[in-house]
C-alpha positions as CSV (number, residue, x, y, z in Angstrom):
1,X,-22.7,-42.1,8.0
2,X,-25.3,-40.4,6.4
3,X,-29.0,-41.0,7.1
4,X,-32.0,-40.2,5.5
5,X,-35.1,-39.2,7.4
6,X,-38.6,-39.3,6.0
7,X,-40.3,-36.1,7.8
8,X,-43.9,-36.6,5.9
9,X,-45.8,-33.4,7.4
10,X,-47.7,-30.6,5.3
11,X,-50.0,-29.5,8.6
12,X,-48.1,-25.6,7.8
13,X,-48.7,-25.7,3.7
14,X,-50.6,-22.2,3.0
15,X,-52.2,-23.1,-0.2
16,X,-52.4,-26.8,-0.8
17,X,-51.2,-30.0,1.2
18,X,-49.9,-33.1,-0.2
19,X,-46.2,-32.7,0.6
20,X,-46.6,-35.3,3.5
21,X,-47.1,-37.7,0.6
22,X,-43.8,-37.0,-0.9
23,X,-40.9,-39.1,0.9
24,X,-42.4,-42.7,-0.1
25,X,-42.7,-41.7,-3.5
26,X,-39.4,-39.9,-4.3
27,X,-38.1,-43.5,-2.8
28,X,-39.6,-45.7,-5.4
29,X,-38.4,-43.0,-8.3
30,X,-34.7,-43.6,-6.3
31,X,-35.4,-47.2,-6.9
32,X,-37.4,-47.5,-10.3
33,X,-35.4,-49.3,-12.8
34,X,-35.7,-47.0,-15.2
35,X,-32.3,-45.5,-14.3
36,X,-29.6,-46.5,-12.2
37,X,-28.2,-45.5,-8.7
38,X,-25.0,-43.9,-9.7
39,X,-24.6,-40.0,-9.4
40,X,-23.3,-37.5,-12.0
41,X,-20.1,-38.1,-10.0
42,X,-19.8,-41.6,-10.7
43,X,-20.7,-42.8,-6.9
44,X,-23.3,-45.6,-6.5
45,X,-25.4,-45.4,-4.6
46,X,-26.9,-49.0,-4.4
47,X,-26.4,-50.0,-0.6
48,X,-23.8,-47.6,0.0
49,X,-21.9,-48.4,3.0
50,X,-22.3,-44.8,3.9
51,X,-25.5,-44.6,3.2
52,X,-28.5,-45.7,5.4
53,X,-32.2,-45.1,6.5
54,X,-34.0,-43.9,9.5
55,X,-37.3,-44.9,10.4
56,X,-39.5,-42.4,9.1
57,X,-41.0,-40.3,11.5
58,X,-44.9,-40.8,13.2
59,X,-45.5,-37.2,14.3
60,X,-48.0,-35.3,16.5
61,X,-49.9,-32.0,15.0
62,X,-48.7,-29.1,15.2
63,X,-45.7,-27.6,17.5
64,X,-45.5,-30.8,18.8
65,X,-44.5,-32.4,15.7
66,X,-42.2,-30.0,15.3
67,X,-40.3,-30.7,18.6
68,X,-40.2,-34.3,17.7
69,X,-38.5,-33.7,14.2
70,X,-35.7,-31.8,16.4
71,X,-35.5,-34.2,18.3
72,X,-35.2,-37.1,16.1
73,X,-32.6,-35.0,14.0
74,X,-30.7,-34.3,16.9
75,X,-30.8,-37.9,18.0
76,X,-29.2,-39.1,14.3
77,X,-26.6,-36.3,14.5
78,X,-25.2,-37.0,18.1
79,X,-23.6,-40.3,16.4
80,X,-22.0,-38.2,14.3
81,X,-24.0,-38.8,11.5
82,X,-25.3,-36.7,8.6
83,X,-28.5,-35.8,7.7
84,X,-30.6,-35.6,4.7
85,X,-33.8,-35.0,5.2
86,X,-36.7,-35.6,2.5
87,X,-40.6,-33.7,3.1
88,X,-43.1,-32.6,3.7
89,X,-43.8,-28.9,3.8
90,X,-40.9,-25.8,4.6
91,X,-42.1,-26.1,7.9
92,X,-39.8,-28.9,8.7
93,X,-36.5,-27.1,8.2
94,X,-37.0,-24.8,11.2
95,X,-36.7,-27.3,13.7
96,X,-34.0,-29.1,11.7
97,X,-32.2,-26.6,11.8
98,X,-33.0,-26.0,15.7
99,X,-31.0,-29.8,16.1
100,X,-28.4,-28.6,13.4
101,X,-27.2,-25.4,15.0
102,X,-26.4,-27.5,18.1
103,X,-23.9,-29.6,16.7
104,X,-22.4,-26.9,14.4
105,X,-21.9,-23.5,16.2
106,X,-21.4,-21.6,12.8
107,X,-23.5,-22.3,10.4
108,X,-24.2,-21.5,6.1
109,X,-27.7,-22.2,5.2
110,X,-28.0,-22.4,1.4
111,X,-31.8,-22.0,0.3
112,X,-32.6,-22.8,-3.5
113,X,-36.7,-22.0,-4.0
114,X,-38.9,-20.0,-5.2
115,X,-40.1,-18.2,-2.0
116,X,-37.9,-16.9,0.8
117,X,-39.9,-18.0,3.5
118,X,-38.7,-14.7,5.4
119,X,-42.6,-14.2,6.8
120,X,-42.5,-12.9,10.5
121,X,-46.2,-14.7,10.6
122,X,-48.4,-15.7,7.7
123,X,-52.4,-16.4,8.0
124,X,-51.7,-15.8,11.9
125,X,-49.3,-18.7,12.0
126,X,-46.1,-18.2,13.0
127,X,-44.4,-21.8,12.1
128,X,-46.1,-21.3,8.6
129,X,-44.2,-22.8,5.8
130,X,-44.0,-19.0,4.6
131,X,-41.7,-18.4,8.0
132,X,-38.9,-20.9,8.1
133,X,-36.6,-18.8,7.7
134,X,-37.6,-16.0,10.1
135,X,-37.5,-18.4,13.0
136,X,-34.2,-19.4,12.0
137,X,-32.5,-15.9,11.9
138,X,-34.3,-14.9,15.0
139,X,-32.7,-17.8,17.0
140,X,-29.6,-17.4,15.3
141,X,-29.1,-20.9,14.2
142,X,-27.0,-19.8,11.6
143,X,-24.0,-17.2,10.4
144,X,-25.5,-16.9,7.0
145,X,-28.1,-17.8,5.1
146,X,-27.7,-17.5,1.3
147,X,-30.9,-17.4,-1.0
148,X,-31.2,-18.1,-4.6
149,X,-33.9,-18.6,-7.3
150,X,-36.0,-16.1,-5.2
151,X,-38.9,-14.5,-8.0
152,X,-42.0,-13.3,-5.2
153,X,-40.2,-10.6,-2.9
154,X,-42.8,-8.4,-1.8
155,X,-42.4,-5.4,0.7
156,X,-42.4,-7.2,4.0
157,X,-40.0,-9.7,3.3
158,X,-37.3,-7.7,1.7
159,X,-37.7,-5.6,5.5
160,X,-37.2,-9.4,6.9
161,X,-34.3,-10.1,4.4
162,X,-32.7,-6.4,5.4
163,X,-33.1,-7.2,9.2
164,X,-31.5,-10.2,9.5
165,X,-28.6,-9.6,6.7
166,X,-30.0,-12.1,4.7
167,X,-28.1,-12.6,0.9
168,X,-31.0,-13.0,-2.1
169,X,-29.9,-13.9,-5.0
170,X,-33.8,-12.9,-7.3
171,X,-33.8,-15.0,-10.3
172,X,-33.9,-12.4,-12.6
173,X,-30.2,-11.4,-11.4
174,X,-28.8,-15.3,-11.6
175,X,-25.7,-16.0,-13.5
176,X,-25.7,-19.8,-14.2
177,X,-22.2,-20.0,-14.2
178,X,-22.0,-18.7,-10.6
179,X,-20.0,-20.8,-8.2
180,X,-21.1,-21.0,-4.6
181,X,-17.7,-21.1,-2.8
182,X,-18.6,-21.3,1.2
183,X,-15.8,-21.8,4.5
184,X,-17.4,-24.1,7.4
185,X,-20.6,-26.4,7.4
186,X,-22.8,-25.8,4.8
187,X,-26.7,-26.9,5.0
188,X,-28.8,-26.7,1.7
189,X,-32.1,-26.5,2.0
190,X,-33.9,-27.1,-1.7
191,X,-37.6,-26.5,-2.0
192,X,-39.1,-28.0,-5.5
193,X,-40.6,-24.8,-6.5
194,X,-37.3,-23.6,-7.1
195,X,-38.0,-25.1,-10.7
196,X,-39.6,-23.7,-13.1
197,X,-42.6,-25.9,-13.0
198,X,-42.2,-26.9,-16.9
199,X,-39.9,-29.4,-15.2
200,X,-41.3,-29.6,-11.5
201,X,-45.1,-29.2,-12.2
202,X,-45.5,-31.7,-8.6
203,X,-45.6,-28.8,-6.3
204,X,-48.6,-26.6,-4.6
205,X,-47.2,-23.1,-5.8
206,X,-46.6,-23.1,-9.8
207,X,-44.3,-19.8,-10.0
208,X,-43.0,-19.6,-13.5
209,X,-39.7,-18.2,-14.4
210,X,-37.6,-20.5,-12.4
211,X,-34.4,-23.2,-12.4
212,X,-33.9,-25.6,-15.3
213,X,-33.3,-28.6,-14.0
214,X,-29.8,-28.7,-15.2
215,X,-29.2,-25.4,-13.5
216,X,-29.9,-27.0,-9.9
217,X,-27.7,-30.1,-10.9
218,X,-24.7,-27.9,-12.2
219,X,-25.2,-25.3,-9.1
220,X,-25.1,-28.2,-6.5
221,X,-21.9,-30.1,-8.7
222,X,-19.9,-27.0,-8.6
223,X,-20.8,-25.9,-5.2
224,X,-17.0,-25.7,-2.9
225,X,-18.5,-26.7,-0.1
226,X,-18.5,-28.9,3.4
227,X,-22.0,-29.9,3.3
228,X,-23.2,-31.4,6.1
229,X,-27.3,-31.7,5.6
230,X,-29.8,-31.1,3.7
231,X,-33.2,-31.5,2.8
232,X,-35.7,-31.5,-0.1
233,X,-39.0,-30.2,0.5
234,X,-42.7,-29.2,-1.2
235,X,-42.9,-31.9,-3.4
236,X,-46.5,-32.7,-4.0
237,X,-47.1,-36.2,-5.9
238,X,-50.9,-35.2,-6.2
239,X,-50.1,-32.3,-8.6
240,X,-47.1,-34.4,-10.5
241,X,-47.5,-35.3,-14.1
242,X,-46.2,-38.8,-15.7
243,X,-43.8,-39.0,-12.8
244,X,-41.8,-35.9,-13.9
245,X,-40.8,-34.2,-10.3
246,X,-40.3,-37.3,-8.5
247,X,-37.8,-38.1,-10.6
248,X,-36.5,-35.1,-10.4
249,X,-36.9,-35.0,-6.8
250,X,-34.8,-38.4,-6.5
251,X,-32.3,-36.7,-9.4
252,X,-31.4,-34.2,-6.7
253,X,-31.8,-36.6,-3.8
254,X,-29.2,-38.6,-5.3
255,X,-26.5,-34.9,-6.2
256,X,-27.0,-33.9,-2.8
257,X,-25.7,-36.9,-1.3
258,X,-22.4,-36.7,-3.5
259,X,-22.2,-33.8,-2.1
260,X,-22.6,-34.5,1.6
261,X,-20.2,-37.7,0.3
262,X,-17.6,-35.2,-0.3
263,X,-17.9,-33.5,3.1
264,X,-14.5,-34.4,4.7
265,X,-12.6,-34.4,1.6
266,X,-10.5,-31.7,0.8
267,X,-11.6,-29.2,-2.0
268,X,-9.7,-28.2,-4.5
């Protein structure tokens, strides 16, 4: 089965909150009738009998919140469930991961954004939204984390991606017709900005040069992967215009779950 969780909590956002917003509205784009629920693989999606929801979470503040999003993860995932997991700020994915890396003792983490969240602390808070990814490496919740679209690398964080053997792939060196080709469970963790915000302008941090939108589709449909999570995060309805990135946002909702669909079939 695969659930999805509504984690609506900005309290880490650096710049601009608004992501806690998000989940309800990427819904109603899943459900406007201005498309359909099929994917670009020809499931549909329209009470899938794989397909179900959690209650959305009523968090605490702070690291508290944080322990209860691990915990209600974990909860989903020791029924042998799946996980896809809709935001709220970066912040969440830490201690998603956290209930992730219990079930699943090796673990590929694929991050598609902007930013690489590699921060060891950032503004003096360590569970920043700028320091996912740090906290995740540290603990070693997973084997390998793979990054791609990332176009803000400053000195300190290429230190953080050296230290922990991180893989960037910067924008400026992507070849669209890569194919991510990964062994084991596979957790993708896609952060709006990722976009170039011509298509995505619904986020806090505009940070030009980024992902067409079919560039994210085709990455995710040609993906050779077991993937079993995700999560879409940083979406900001306040900033949105006409409805463009909630679509969008529900676009990729909607890829990602053929994918997760696809888990325990064979690849080719």
């Amino acid at each position: 089965m695969i659930y999805t969780l509504d984690i609506p909590f900005d309290e880490y956002s650096s710049f601009m909150r608004g992501s806690a917003a998000a989940p309800p509205v990427i819904h109603k784009a899943f459900h406007s009738s201005s498309s359909n629920y099929f994917t670009e693989g020809r499931q549909d999606l329209k009470d899938h009998d794989f397909l179900k929801s959690a209650p959305a979470l009523m968090l605490s503040s702070g690291e508290t919140a944080l322990q209860e999003i691990e915990t209600a993860v974990s909860k989903l995932l020791s029924n042998n469930n799946q996980v896809i997991s809709l935001g709220g700020d970066h912040a969440i994915t830490y201690p998603i991961l956290r209930a992730f890396s219990k079930r699943y003792a090796e673990l590929t983490i694929l991050h598609i954004d902007a930013h690489s969240d590699l921060y060891d602390s950032f503004e003096g808070l360590r569970y920043s939204h700028a320091c996912p990814f740090a906290r995740v490496m540290e603990e070693g919740l997973a084997t390998r984390l793979v990054q791609v679209g990332i176009r803000t690398l400053n000195k300190h964080q290429r230190e953080q991606a050296e230290k922990f053997g991180v893989e960037v792939i910067e924008m400026k060196n992507y070849d669209p017709t890569q194919v991510f080709e990964f062994e084991g469970p596979v957790y993708i963790s896609l952060d709006m900005d990722a976009i170039d915000p011509a298509f995505a302008p619904g986020v806090a941090h505009h940070e030009p040069g980024g992902f067409t939108s079919r560039e994210v589709i085709s990455m995710l449909q040609r993906m050779k992967a077991s993937v079993v999570g995700a999560d879409i995060v940083e979406f900001n309805p306040g900033r949105d215009v006409g409805g463009i990135t909630a679509m969008l946002a529900a676009k990729l909702y909607k890829e990602l779950i053929d994918l997760m669909l696809r888990a325990d079939h064979e690849m080719e």
